[in-house]
N, CA, C and O atoms as CSV, one atom per row, in Angstrom:
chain,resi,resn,atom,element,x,y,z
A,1,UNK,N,N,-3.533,-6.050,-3.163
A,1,UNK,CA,C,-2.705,-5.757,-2.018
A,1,UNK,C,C,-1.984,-7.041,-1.636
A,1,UNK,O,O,-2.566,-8.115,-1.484
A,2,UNK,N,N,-1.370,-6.953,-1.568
A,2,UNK,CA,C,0.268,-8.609,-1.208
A,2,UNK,C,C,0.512,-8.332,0.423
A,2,UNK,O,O,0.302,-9.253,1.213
A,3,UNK,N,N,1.052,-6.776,0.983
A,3,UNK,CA,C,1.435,-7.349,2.081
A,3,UNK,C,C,0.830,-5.878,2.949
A,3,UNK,O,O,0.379,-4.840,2.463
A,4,UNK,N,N,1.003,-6.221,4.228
A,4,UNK,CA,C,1.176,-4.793,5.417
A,4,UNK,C,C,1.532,-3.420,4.913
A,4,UNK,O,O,0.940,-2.372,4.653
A,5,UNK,N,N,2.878,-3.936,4.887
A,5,UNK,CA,C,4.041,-3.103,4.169
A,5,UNK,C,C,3.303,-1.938,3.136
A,5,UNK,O,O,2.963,-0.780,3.376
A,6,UNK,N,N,3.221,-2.646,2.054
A,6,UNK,CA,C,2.664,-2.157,0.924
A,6,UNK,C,C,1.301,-1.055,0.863
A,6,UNK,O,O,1.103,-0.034,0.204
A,7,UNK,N,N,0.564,-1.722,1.786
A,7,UNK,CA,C,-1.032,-1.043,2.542
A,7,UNK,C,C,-0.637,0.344,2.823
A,7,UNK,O,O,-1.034,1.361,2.255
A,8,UNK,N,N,0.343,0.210,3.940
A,8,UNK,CA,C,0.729,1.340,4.779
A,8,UNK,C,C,1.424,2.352,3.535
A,8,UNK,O,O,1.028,3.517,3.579
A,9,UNK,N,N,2.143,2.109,2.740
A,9,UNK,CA,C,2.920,2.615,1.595
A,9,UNK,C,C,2.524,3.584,0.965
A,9,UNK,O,O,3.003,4.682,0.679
A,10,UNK,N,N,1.026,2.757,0.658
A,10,UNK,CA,C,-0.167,3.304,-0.677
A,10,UNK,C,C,-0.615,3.938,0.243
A,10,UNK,O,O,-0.503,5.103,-0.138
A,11,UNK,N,N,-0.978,3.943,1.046
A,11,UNK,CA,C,-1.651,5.418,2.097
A,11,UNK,C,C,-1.758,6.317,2.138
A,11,UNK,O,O,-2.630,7.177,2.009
A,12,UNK,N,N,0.167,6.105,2.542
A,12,UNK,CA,C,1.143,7.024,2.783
A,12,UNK,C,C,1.157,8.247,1.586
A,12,UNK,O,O,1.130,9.470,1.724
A,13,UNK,N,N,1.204,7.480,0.469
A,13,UNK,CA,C,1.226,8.290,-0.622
A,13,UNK,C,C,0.076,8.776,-1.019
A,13,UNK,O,O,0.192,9.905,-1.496
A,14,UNK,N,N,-1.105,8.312,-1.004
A,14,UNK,CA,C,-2.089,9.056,-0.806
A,14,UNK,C,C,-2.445,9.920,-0.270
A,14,UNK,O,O,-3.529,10.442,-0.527
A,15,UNK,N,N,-1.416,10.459,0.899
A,15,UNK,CA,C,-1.783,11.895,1.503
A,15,UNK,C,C,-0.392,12.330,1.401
A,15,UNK,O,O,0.261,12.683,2.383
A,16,UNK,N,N,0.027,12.303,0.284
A,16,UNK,CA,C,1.263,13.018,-0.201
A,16,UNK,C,C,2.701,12.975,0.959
A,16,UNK,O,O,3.522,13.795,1.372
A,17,UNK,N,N,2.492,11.920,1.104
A,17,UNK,CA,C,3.530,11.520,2.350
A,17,UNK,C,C,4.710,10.106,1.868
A,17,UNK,O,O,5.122,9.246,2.646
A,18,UNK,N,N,4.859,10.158,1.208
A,18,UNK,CA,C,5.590,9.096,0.777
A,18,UNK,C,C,7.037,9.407,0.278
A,18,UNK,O,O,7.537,10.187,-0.533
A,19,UNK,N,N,7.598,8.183,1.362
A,19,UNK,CA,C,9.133,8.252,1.019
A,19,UNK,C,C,9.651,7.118,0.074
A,19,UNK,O,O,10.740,6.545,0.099
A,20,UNK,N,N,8.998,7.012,-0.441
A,20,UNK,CA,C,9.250,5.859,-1.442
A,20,UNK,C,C,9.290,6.259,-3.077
A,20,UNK,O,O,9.464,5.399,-3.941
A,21,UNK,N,N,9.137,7.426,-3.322
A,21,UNK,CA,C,8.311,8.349,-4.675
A,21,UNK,C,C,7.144,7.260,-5.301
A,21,UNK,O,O,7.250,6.724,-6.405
A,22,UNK,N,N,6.330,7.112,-4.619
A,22,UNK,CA,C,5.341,6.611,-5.196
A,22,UNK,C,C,4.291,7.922,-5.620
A,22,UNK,O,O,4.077,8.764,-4.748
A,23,UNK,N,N,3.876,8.020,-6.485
A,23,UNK,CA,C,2.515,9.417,-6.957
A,23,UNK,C,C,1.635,9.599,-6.003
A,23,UNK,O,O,1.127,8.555,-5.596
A,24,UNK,N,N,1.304,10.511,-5.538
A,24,UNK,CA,C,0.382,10.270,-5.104
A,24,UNK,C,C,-1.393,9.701,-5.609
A,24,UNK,O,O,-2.230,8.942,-5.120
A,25,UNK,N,N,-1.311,10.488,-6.715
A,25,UNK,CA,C,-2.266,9.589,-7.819
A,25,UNK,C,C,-2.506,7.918,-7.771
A,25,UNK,O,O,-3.535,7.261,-7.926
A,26,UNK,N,N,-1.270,7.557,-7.521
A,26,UNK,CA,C,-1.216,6.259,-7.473
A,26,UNK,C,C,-1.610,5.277,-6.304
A,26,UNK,O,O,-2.029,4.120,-6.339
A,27,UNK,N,N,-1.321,6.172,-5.206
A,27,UNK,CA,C,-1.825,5.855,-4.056
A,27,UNK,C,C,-3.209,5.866,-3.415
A,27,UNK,O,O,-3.693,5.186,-2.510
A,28,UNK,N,N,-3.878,7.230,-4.457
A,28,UNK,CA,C,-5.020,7.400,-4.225
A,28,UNK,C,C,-6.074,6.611,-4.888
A,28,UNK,O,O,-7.292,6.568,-4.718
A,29,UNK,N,N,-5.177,5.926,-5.788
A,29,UNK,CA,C,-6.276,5.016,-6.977
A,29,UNK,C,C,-6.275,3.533,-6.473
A,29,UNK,O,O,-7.104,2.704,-6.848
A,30,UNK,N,N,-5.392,3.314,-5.699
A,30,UNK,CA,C,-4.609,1.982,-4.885
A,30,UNK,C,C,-5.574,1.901,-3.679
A,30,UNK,O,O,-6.141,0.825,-3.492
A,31,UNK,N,N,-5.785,2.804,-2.951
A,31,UNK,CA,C,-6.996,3.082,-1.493
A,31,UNK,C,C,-8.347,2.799,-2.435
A,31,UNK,O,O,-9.149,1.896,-2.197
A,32,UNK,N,N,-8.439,3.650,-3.443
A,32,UNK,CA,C,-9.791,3.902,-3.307
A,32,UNK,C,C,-10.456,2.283,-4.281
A,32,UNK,O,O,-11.661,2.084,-4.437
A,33,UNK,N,N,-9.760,1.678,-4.616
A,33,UNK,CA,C,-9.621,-0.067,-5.088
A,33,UNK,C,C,-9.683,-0.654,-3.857
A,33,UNK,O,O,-10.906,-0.734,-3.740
A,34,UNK,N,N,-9.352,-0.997,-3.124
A,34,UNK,CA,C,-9.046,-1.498,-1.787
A,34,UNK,C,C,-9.896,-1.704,-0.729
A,34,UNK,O,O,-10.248,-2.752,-0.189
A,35,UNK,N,N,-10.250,-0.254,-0.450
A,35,UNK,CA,C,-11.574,0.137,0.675
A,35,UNK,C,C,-11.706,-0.939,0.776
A,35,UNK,O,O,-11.480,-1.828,-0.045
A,36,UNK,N,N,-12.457,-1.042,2.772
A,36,UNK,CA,C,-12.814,-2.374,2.919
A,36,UNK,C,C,-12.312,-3.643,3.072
A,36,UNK,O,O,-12.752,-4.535,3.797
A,37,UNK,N,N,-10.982,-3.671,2.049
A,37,UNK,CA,C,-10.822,-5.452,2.117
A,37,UNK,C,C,-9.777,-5.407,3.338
A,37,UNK,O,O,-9.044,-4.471,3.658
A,38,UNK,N,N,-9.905,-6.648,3.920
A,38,UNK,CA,C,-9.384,-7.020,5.148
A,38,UNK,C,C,-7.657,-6.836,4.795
A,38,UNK,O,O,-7.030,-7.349,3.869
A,39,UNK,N,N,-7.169,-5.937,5.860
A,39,UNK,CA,C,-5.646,-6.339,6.358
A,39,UNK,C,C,-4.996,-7.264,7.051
A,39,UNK,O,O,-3.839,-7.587,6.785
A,40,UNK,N,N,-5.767,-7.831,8.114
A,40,UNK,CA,C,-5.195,-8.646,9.083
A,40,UNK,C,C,-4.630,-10.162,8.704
A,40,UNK,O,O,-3.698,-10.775,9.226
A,41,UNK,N,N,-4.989,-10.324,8.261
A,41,UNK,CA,C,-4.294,-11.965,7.471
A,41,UNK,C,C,-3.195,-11.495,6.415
A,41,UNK,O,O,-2.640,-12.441,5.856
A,42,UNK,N,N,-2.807,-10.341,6.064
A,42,UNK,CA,C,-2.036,-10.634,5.237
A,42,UNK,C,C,-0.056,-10.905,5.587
A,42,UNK,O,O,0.215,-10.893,6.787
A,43,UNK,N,N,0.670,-11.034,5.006
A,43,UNK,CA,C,1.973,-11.033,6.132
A,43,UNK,C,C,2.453,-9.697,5.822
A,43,UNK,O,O,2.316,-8.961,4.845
A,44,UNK,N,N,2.982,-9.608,6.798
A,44,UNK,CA,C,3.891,-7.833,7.280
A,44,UNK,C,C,4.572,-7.637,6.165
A,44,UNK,O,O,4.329,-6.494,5.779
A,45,UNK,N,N,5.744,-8.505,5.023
A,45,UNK,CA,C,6.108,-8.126,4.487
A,45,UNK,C,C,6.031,-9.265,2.979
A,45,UNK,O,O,5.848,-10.473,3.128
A,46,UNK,N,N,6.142,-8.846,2.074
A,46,UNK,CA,C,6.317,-9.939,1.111
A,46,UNK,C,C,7.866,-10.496,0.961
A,46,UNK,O,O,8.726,-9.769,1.458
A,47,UNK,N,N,8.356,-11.861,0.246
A,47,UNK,CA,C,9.496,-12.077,0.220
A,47,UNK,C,C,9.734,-11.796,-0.986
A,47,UNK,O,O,8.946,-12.017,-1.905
A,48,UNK,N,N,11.086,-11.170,-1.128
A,48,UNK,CA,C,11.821,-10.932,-2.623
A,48,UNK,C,C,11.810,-12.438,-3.416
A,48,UNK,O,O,11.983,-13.500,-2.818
A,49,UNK,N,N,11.637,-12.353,-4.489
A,49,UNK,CA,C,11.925,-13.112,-5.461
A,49,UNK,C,C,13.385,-13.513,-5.611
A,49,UNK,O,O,14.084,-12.513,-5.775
A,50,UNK,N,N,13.999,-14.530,-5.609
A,50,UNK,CA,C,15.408,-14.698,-6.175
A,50,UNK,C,C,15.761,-14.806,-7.454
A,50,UNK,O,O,16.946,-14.937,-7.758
């Protein structure tokens, strides 16, 4: 997990809610990796690469 953003994303798509076309498969395999690890330190968004 890299940022906020992203957390909320994979969720999202995990309950077939995603406006991003992410799978939901993908989202659900993304949560269920995850569980547990802390959100709060991470930053809201990541920066693009140039």
């Amino acid at each position: 997990m890299k940022s906020k953003a992203q957390n909320r994303a994979m969720h999202a798509a995990a309950e077939g809610r995603s406006k991003l076309g992410i799978p939901a498969k993908v989202g659900k395999k993304f949560t269920s990796e995850q569980h547990g690890k802390p959100v709060k330190r991470l930053p809201e968004r990541k920066k693009a690469k140039r």
